[in-house]
N, C-alpha and C positions, 0 to 999 in steps of 0.2 A: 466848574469844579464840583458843584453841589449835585448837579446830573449825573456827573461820575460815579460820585459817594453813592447817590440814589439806586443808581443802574446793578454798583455794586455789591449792592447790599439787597438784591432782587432775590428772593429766593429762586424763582424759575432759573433766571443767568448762575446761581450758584448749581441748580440741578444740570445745565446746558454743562456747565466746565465739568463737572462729578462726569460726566457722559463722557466728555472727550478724552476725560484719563482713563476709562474705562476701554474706550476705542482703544488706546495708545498698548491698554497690556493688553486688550486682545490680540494683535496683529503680535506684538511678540510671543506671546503664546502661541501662536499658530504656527512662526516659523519655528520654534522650539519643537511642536510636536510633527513639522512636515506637512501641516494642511493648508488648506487653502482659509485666508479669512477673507475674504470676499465674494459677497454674495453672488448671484447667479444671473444672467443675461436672459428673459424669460425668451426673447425672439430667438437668441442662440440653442437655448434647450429645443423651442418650439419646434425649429428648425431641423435638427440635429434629429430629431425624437418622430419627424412628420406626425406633427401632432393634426388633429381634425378642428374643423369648427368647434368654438365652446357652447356648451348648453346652461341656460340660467337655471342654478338651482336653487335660488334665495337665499335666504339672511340664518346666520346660525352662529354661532360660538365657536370660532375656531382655534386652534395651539399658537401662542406666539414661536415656539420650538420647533414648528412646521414652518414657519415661513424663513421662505430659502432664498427669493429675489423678488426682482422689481423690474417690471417692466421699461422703465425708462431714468431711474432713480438709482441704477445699480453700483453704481463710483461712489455715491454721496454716501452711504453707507455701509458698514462693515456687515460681516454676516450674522450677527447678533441685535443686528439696527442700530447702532451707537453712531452718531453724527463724524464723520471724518474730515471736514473741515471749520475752523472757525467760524469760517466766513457765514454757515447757518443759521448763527446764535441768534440772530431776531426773528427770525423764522419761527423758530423752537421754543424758543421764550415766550413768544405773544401767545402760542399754541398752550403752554404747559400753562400760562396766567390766567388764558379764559378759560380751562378746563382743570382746575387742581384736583377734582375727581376724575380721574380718567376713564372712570364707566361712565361718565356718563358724556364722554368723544360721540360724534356720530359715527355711526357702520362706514367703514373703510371699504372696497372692492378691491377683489383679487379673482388673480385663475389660480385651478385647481389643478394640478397633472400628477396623478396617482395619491400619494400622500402630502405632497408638498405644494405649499402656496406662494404665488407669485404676485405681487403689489401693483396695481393697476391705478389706484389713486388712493393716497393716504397713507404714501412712508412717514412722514413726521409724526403722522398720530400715533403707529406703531413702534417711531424710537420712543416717544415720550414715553408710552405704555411700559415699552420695555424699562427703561430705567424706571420708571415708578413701582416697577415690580411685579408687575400684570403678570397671571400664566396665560390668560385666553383676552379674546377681543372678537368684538361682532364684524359679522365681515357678511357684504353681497357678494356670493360665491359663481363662477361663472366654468364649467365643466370641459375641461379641452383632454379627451379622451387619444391614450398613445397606446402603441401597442407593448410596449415595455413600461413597465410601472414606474416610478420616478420617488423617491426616501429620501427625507428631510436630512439625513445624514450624507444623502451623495453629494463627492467633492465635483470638481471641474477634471477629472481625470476621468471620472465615474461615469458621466456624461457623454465623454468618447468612449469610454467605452457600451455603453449604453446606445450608442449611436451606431458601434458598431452590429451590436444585436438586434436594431433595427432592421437593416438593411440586411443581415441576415434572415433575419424571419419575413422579409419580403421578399427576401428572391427564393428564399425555400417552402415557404407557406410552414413552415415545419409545423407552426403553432395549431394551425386546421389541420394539419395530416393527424400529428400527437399533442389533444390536447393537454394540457395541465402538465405537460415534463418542463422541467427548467433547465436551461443552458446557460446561464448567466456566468461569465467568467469576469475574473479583478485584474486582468491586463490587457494591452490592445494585442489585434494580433490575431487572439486567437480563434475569434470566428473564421481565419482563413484556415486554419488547422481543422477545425469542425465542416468545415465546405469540402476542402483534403479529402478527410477519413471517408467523407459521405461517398462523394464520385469515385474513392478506391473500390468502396463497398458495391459502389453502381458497377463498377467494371468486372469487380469477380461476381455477381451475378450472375450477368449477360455471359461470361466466360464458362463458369459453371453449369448452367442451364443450358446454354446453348438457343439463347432464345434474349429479344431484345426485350426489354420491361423498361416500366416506365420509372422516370428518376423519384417520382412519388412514390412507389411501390419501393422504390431502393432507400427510400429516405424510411419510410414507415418499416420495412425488415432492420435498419441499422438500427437505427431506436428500440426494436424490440429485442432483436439477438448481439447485440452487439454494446451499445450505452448504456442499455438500462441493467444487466447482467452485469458491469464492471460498475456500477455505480452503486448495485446493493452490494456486491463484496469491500468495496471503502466503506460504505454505511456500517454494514455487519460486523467488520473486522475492526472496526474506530479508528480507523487511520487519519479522520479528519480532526480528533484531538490533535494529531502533533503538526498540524499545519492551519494553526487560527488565523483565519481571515482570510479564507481562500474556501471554495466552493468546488462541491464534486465533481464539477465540469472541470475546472483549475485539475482536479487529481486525475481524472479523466486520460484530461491531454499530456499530461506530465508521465503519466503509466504509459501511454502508449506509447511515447516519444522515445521512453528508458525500452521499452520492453524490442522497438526497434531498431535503438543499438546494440541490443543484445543481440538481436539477432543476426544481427550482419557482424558480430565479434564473435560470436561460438560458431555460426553457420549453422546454428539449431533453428526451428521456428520454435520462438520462444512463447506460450500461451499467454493472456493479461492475466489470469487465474495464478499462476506462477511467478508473475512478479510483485503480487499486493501487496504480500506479507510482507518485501522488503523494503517498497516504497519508502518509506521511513526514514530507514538505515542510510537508503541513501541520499533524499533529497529533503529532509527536514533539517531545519535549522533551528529546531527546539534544543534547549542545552542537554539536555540526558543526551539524545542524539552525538552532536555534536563530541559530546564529552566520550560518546564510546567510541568514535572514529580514532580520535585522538591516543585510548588506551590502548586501542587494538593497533592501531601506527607503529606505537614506541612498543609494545609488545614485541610483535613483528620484527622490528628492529633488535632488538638487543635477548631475544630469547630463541636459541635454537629451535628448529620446531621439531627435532628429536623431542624436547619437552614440553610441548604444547601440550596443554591434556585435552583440549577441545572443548567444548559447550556445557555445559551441565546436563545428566543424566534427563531425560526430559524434554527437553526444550526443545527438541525438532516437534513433537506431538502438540505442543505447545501452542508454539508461535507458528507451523507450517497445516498441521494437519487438522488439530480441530476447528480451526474457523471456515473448513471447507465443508462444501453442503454434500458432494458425492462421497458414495459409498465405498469407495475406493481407498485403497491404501497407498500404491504405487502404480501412479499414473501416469509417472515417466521415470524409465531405469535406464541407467548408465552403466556402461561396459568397454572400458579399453579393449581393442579388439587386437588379439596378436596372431599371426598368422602361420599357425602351428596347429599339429594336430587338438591338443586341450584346447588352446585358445578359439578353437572353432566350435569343441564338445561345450565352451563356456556359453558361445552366443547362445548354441541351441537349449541350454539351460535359460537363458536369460530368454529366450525368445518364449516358452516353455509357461516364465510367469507373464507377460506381456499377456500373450494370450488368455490368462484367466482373469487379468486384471482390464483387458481390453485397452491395453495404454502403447505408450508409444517408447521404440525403444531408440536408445542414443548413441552409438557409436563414435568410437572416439579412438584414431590410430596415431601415436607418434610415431613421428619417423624415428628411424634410429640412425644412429654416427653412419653414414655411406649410402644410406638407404636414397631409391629415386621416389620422384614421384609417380612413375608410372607404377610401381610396384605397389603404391600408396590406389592408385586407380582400379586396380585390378582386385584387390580385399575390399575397397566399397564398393566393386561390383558383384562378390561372393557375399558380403552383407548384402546387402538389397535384395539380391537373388534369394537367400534364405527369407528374407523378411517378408517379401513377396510372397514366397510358399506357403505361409504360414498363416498368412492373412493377418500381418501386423503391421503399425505403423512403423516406417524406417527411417531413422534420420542418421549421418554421419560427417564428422570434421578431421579435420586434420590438423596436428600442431609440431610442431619441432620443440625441442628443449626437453626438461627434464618431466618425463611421466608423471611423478607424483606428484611436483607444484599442479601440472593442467590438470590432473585428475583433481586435484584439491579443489581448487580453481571453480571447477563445474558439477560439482555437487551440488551445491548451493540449491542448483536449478534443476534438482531431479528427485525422486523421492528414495532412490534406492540405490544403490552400487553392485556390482556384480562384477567379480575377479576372480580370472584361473590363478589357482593356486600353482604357479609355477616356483617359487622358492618361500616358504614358510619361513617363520621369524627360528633364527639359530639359535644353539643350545647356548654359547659363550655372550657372556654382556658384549663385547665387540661385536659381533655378526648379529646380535640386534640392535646396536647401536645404527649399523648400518642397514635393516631394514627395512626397504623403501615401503615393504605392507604395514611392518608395525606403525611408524611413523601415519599412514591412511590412518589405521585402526583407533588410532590416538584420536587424529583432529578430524576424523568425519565429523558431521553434523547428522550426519544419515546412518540410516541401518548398513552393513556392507555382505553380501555374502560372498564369501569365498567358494572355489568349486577346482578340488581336484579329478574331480569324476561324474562322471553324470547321476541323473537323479531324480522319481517321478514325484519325490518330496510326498510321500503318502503317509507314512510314521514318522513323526520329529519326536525327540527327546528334547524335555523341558528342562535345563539346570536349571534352579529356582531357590536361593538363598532369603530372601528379604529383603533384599538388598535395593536401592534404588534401581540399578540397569537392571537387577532381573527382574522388578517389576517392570523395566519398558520389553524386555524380553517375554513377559507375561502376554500384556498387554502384544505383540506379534502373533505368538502363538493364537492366542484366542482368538485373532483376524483371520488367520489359515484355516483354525480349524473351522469356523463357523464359515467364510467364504470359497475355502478349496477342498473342504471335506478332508482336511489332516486328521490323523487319527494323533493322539497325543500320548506320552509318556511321560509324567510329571516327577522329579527325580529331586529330593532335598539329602541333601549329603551333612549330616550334624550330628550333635546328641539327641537320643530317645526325644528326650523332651521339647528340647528346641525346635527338634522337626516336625513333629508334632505339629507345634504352633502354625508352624510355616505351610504347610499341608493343609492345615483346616484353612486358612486361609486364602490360597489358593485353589482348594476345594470350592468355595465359598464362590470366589471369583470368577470360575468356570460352570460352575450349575446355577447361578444366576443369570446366565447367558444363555441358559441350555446347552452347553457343553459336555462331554462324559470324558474322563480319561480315568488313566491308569495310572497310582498313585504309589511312588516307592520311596522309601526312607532308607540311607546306607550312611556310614563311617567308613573312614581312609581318604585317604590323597586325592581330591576332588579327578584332576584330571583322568586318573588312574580306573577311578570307580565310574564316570560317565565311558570312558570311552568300553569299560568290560559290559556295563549298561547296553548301552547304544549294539552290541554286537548281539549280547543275548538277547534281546528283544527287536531285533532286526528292523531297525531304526535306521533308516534314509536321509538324514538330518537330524543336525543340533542346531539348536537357538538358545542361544547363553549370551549374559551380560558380557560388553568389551571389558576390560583390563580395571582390577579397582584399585589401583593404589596410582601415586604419584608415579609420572614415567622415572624418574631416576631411580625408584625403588626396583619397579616391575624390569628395569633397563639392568640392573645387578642380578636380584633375584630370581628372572625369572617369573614365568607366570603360565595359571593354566590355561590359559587363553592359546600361549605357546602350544603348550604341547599336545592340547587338543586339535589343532591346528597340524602339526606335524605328522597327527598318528591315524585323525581318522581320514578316510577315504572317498567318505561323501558330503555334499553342500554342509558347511557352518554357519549360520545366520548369527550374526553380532550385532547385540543390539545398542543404540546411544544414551 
């Protein structure tokens, strides 16, 4: 009974039990947070990891927060060293009584494999440590050198996966082809995705060249034209903010997987440069995210898209265009293609900027009520055949259903639209109610030109209020004229003084550029005065803000966006 009292009144046995309750809420804490609490298998990793012989590096101070396992110890305690079963207590006890100073424990031995350490002999001296509150402890350090690093925070999940990058980087050598790239991904799996990409990449090679190369040579070209290219634009554009704890390899494989359904859903080759910006939108599970899917859903739902007003003036320039490094504005344009005289004068307008923008153009026919598809075969074979002539890229789909959802639809993925102006929005609020251009005009996301007539687009007339969209119409022009040699005619329609203002300003904005135009101030009925504008100054093109008021207003009212649209005769460029 008095051995009891003795035993229990030990302070080591009192430290031993303080350890086991500490064991007990670790392990629930860990299934609370999803991790593992148990430590690490050193032969399993060893294993998993083809670790090499170890090298002795002697005796040094190392992190109790670094060690991650134990050689042959690894049941008996948690991953923070706390004793896991009773049954230790005299063990730990005898240990913690001859050494109440815990420096001065003898050096412990462990392996080393990257940052993390693994207990070779002298788990008990590192639980005691730890409950006494140690951060470090002397350790004989012995060096087991892997080809993938190993972090005191990796779980048993991490491992495999870690095991899988092994064996990847030994059957690809990738790490001697490209040194110092990282490919480390946080799910299993996808080293097989990476193995994929690489032999697709080996196959159009050999296809393209016409000539057999070696799989190192196709391994060292995809690393440089291919990975390292889509992994500075997720760097650039910060996309890996809204996907924490995941690595650019993770967004890598995710961009390309998305950019591949895309492609075999529109029947476009969809670029990875074209899907960054929206990575996001679709595959984050950040709450901003999350939460704009959700508004845009019910939106959708319960709001005609007669009154969608579309994006904020901006936002394409925004979120698409300036995080791009080329010089380019519209790199890929889209054009419903209709198979009619205009609708052919349209391609060859659209084919017209492809060519100065050296981009690729998109073709897009719906059927209509009766229509075959061989008739559908026959206009992509007159697309192509012009696109050919031209020396532009051609692509083209086919969709059935209503034109203006699919033209909606694929914007998204183009920088630019292009429409024959076959029925201009009507004079009565009904016949604009119904249409289907206004309703584009609304909810583009993108610039759209409309084209009733052909057009070498040499002199554009600038409508230019102050306004938000005329400054993204600004902002067009000055890309024309500095990249297509547009000549400009810059038109503010106001009072004396107001225009004034407006004028120097975009004076300002243009000769800072090195731009020159022609600068006019008038009063009267906007649309009235541009289009008597545009005639006497023999103006091939306007570029004007889309629609500024709410559509149910501009849907009554009227607008001059209308009637500019109605009256004049060559390309209108609208801008978002």
């Amino acid at each position: 009974m008095n051995n009891n009292s003795d035993l229990s009144r030990n302070p080591a046995v009192e430290d031993f039990r303080f350890a086991r309750r500490r064991a007990t809420a670790e392990r629930i804490m860990a299934r609370l947070r999803g991790r593992s609490g148990q430590l690490l298998s050193f032969e399993d990793v060893r294993e998993k990891l083809h670790a090499t012989e170890g090298v002795p590096r002697g005796l040094e101070e190392i992190p109790l927060d670094a060690i991650v396992g134990s050689v042959g110890r690894y049941e008996d305690f948690t991953r923070k060293f706390y004793p896991r079963a009773d049954s230790d207590q005299g063990r730990w006890s005898r240990l913690k009584s001859a050494f109440p100073n815990v420096g001065e424990m003898p050096p412990i031995d462990v392996y080393r494999i990257g940052d993390a350490y693994f207990v070779l002999d002298g788990n008990h001296r590192v639980s005691v440590a730890r409950q006494a509150g140690a951060t470090h402890i002397p350790a004989y350090i012995t060096e087991v050198a892997t080809k993938v690093p190993l972090s005191p925070d990796d779980q048993p999940d991490d491992i495999i996966i870690k095991q899988g990058y092994t064996r990847f980087i030994e059957d690809t050598r990738i790490d001697e082809i490209c040194p110092g790239v990282d490919f480390i991904v946080t799910a299993p799996g996808r080293f097989r995705q990476l193995r994929e990409e690489i032999a697709v990449h080996h196959y159009r090679m050999q296809f393209e060249r016409k000539a057999d190369g070696t799989f190192e040579e196709a391994i060292a070209d995809w690393v440089a034209n291919r990975y390292l290219p889509v992994v500075e634009q997720i760097r650039n554009q910060g996309v890996l903010r809204d996907f924490p704890g995941r690595t650019v390899t993770d967004l890598f494989l995710w961009l390309m997987r998305h950019r591949e359904r895309l492609s075999e859903t529109l029947d476009w080759e969809i670029r990875p440069e074209e899907v960054t910006p929206e990575l996001a939108s679709v595959e984050s599970v950040a709450p901003r995210w999350i939460w704009d899917r959700i508004r845009e859903a019910v939106l959708n739902f319960v709001r005609p898209k007669q009154f969608d007003p579309g994006p904020e003036p901006g936002h394409w320039r925004v979120e698409h265009v300036t995080p791009r490094h080329d010089d380019r504005l519209f790199s890929s344009i889209l054009i419903p293609v209709r198979d009619d005289e205009l609708g052919w004068q349209t391609v060859d307008q659209a084919i017209l900027i492809a060519q100065k923008e050296e981009g690729v153009l998109r073709g897009l026919h719906v059927l209509e009520d009766g229509a075959t598809r061989e008739s559908s075969y026959r206009i992509r074979e007159e697309f192509e055949m012009r696109c050919q002539a031209a020396g532009v890229e051609g692509q083209f789909a086919f969709e059935e259903g209503s034109v203006t959802d699919h033209i909606f639809n694929r914007i998204i993925w183009n920088d630019l639209l292009v429409l024959s102006m076959q029925h201009p929005p009507g004079t009565q609020p009904l016949t604009r109610l119904r249409s289907g251009l206004r309703t584009l005009l609304q909810r583009s996301s993108r610039p759209v030109l409309t084209v009733p007539g052909p057009s070498p687009m040499q002199r554009a007339l600038l409508a230019y209020d102050g306004s938000p969209k005329s400054e993204e119409a600004l902002f067009l022009a000055t890309y024309m004229a500095r990249s297509w040699g547009t000549e400009l005619v810059v038109l503010t329609i106001a009072e004396p003084q107001q225009a004034q203002e407006k004028i120097a300003w975009a004076n300002f904005y243009l000769e800072s550029r090195d731009i020159q135009a022609t600068y006019l101030q008038e009063k009267g009925k906007i649309a009235d005065v541009m289009l008597q504008v545009a005639e006497e100054k023999n103006c091939d093109l306007i570029i004007m803000g889309g629609y500024g008021y709410r559509p149910m207003v501009e849907m009554v009212l009227g607008s001059s966006v209308d009637k500019v649209l109605q009256n004049f005769n060559f390309p209108v460029l609208i801008s978002r």
